[in-house]
MARNU-12029 format. One record per residue (C-alpha): x, y, z. Coordinates in steps of 0.25 Angstrom, whole numbers, plus 5000, padded with zeros to 4 digits. Example, Ala and Ser with C-alpha at 12.3 -4.5 7.8 and 13.67 -1.06 7.14 Angstrom:
<sedrens>
+------+------+------+
:    x :    y :    z :
+------+------+------+
: 5049 : 4982 : 5031 :
: 5055 : 4996 : 5029 :
+------+------+------+
</sedrens>
This chain:
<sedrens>
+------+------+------+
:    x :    y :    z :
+------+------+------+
: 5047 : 5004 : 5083 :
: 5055 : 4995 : 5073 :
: 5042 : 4997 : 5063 :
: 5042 : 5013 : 5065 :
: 5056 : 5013 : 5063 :
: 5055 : 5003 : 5049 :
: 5044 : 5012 : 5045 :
: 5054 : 5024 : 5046 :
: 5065 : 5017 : 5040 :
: 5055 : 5015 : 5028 :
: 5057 : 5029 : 5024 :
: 5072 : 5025 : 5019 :
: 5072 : 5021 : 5005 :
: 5085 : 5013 : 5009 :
: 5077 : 5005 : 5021 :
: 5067 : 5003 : 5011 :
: 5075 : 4997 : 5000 :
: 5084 : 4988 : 5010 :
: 5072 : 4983 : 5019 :
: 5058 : 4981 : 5010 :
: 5063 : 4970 : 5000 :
: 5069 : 4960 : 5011 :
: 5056 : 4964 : 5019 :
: 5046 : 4959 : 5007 :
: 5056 : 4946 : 5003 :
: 5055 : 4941 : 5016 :
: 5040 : 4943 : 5021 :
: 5039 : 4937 : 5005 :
: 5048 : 4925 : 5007 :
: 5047 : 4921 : 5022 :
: 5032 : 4923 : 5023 :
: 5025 : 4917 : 5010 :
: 5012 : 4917 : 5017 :
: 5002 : 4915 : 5006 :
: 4990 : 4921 : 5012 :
: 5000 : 4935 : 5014 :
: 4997 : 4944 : 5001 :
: 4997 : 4958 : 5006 :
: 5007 : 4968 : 5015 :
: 4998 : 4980 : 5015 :
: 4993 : 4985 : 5027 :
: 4977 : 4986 : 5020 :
: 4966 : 4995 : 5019 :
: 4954 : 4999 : 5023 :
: 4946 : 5005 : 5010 :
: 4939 : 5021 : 5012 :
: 4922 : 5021 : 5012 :
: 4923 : 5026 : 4999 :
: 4931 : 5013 : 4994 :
: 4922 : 5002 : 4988 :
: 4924 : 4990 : 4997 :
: 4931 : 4979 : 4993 :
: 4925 : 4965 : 4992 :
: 4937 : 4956 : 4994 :
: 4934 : 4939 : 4992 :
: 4935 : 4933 : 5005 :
: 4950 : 4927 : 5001 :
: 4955 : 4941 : 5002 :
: 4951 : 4946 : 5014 :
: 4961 : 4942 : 5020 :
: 4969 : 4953 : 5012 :
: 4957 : 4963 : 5014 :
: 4963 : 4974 : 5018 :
: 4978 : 4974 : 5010 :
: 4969 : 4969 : 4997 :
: 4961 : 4984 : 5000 :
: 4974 : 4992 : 4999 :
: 4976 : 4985 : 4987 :
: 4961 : 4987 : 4982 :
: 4959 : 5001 : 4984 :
: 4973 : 5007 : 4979 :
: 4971 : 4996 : 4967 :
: 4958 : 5003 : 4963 :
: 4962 : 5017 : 4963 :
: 4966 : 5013 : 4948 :
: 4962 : 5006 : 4938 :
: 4966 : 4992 : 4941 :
: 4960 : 4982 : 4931 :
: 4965 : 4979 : 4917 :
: 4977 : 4986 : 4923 :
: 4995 : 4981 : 4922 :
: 4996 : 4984 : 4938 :
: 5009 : 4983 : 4945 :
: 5009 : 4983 : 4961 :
: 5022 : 4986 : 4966 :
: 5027 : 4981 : 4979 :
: 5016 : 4969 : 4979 :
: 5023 : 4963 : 4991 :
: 5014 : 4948 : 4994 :
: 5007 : 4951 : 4980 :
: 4993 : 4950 : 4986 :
: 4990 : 4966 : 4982 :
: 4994 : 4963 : 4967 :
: 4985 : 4949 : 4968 :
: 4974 : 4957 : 4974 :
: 4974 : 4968 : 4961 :
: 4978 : 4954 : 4949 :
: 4965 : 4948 : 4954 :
: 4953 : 4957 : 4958 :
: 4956 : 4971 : 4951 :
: 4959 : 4964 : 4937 :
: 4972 : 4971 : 4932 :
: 4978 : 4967 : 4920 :
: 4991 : 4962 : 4925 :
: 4996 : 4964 : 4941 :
: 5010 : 4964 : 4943 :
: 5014 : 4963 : 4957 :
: 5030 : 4969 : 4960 :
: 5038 : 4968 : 4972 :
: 5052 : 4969 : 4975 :
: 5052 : 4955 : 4984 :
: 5055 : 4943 : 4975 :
: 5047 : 4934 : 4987 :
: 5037 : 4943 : 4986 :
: 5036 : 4944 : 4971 :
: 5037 : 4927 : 4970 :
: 5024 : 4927 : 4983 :
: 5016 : 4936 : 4973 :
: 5019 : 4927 : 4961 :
: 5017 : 4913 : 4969 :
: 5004 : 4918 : 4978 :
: 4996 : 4928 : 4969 :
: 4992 : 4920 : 4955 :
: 4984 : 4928 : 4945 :
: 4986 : 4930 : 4930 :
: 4987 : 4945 : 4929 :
: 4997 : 4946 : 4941 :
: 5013 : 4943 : 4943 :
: 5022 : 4949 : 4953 :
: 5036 : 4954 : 4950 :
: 5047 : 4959 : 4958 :
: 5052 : 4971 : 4955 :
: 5056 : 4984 : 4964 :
: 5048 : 4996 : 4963 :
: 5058 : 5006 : 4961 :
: 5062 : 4998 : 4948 :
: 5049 : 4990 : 4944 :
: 5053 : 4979 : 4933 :
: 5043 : 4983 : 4923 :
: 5042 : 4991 : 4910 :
: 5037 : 5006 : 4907 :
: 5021 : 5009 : 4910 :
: 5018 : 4993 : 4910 :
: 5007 : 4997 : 4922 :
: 4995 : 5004 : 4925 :
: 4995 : 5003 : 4940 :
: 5005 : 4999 : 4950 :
: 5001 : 4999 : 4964 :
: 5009 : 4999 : 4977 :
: 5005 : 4995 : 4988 :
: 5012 : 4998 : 5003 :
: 5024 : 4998 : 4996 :
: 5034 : 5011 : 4992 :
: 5038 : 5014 : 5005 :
: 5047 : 5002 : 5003 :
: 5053 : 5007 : 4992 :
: 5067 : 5015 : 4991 :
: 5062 : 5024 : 4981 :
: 5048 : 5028 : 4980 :
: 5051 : 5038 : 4968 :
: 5057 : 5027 : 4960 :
: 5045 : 5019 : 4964 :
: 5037 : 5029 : 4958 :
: 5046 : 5030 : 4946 :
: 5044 : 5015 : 4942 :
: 5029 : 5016 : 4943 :
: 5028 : 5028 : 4932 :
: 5036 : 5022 : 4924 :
: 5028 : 5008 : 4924 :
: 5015 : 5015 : 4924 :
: 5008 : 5017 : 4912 :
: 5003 : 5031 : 4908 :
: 4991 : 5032 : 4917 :
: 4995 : 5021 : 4927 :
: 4992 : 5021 : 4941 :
: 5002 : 5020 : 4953 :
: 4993 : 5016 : 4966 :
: 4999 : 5016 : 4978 :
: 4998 : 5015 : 4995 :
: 5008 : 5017 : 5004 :
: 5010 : 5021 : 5018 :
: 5021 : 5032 : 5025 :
: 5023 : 5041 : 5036 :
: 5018 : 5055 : 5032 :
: 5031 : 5061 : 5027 :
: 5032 : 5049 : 5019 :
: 5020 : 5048 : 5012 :
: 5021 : 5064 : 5008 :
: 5034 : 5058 : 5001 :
: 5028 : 5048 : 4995 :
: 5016 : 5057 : 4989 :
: 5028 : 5068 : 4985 :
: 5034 : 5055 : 4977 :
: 5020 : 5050 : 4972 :
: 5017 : 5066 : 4965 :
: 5033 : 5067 : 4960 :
: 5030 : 5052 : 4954 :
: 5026 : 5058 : 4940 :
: 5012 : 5051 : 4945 :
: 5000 : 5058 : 4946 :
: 4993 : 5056 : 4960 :
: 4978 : 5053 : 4958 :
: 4974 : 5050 : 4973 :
: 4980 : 5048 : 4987 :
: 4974 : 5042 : 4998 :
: 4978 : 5042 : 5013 :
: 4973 : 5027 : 5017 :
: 4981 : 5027 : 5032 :
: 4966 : 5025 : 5038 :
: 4964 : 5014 : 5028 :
: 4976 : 5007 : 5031 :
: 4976 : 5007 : 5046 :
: 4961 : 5003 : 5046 :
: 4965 : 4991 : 5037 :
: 4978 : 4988 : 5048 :
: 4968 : 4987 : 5058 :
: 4955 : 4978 : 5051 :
: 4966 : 4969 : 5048 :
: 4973 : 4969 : 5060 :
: 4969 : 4953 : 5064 :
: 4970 : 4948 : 5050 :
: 4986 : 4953 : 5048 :
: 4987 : 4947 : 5063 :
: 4982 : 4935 : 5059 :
: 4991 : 4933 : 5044 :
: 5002 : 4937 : 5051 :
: 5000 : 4926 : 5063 :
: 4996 : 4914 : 5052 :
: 5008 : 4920 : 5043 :
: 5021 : 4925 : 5051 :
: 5028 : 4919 : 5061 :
: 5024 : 4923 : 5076 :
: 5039 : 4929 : 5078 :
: 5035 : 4939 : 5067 :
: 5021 : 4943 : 5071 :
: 5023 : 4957 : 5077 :
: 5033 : 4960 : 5065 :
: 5022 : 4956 : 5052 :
: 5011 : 4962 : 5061 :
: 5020 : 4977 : 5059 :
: 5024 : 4975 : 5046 :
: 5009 : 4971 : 5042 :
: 5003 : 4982 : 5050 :
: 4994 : 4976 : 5061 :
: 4986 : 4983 : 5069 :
: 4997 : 4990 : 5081 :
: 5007 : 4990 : 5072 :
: 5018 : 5002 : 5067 :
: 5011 : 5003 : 5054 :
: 4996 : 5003 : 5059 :
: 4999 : 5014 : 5072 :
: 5007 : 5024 : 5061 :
: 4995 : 5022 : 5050 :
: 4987 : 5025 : 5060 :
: 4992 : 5037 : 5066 :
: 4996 : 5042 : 5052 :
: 5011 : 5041 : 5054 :
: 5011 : 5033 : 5043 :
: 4999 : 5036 : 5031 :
: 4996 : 5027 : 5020 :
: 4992 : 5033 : 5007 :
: 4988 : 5028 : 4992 :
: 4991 : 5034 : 4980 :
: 4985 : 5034 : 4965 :
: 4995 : 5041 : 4955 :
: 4995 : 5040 : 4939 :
: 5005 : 5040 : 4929 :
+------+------+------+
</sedrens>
């Protein structure tokens, strides 16, 4: 009951803006587990996909890494200035800096612990992490030819100026690659928001199958991060805000209250 009702609540730019920045300084600050990199709920890939080969130190991560992956690679990636924006634990942004060779990977989110785990966890020399919010992002006209955001903009208090602040840092012919989830009035706003952008949509794909598939395979893996990593009093809460198999999120992607979707526009 108190999940359905946070979700609900999540609609409210004014509950988004109070709530989401003490939520990610405190999972950043009381819970510096170095083996914790992603806050996705993961994906499953299509048939038509190519498979993903991950090293055996990422499979661990296999299924948030996917998410990554195969939004990453509706793009052009390598060679690339790429900015994620809301990179949460960093591993997203670390996951594109080291295997899909862009030139420069900044990671930006609006936690300083989070910003200082990303910085002190995830070394590699095209990539830094910033803190900076997304409806004012710190960086100069057209400097960027992706940004990617990842489970993220329903946190935000404005969506529109979201969408603003990506244009503007874009550069002529950059890519916004996005996934997000949302009840169904929710996610025809943000569609309406996505066209009104001054961004051109190029595909849209509805991945709640994915999702849920992905919630499920992992369903003994997040049990076990969670039992290694948080406190016992706390289990039951991480295993809803993670997503576990039973959980609010899982039973409402499942029967399609909520839908998640990702997006390819252009500027």
């Amino acid at each position: 009951m108190l999940s359905k009702l946070f979700l609900n609540l999540t609609e409210y730019p004014w509950f988004r803006r109070m709530v989401w920045k003490p939520i990610y300084q405190t999972l950043a600050s009381r819970f510096p587990n170095e083996t914790w990199h992603f806050m996705n709920y993961g994906y499953v890939p299509f048939t038509h996909e190519e498979p993903l080969e991950l090293p055996e130190k990422e499979l661990i991560h296999q299924y948030q890494i996917q998410l990554y992956h195969y939004l990453a690679v509706k793009t052009e990636i390598q060679g690339k200035d790429v900015l994620e924006v809301g990179s949460g634990r960093g591993g997203g942004a670390r996951y594109i800096a080291q295997y899909l060779h862009p030139k420069s990977m900044t990671g930006m989110d609006l936690a300083s612990n989070a910003v200082e785990f990303g910085n002190k966890t995830h070394k590699s020399p095209n990539l830094k992490y910033i803190e900076g919010n997304a409806e004012n992002i710190p960086l100069p006209d057209e400097c960027m030819d992706v940004v990617i955001n990842v489970e993220s903009c329903h946190a935000y208090g404005s969506v529109d100026n979201f969408l603003h602040e990506v244009k503007r840092v874009l550069r002529p012919g950059g890519h916004l690659v996005l996934t997000d989830l949302r009840g169904k009035p929710g996610m025809e706003l943000l569609k309406n928001q996505l066209e009104a952008s001054g961004l051109t949509m190029m595909d849209e794909d509805d991945i709640t199958l994915n999702v849920v598939e992905a919630i499920e395979k992992e369903d003994d893996m997040k049990w076990r991060r969670i039992k290694d990593s948080i406190p016992k009093w706390l289990h039951g809460a991480f295993g809803e805000f993670g997503g576990v198999k039973g959980s609010q999120i899982h039973l409402q992607l499942k029967s399609r209250d909520l839908i998640y979707y990702r997006f390819l526009m252009v500027k």
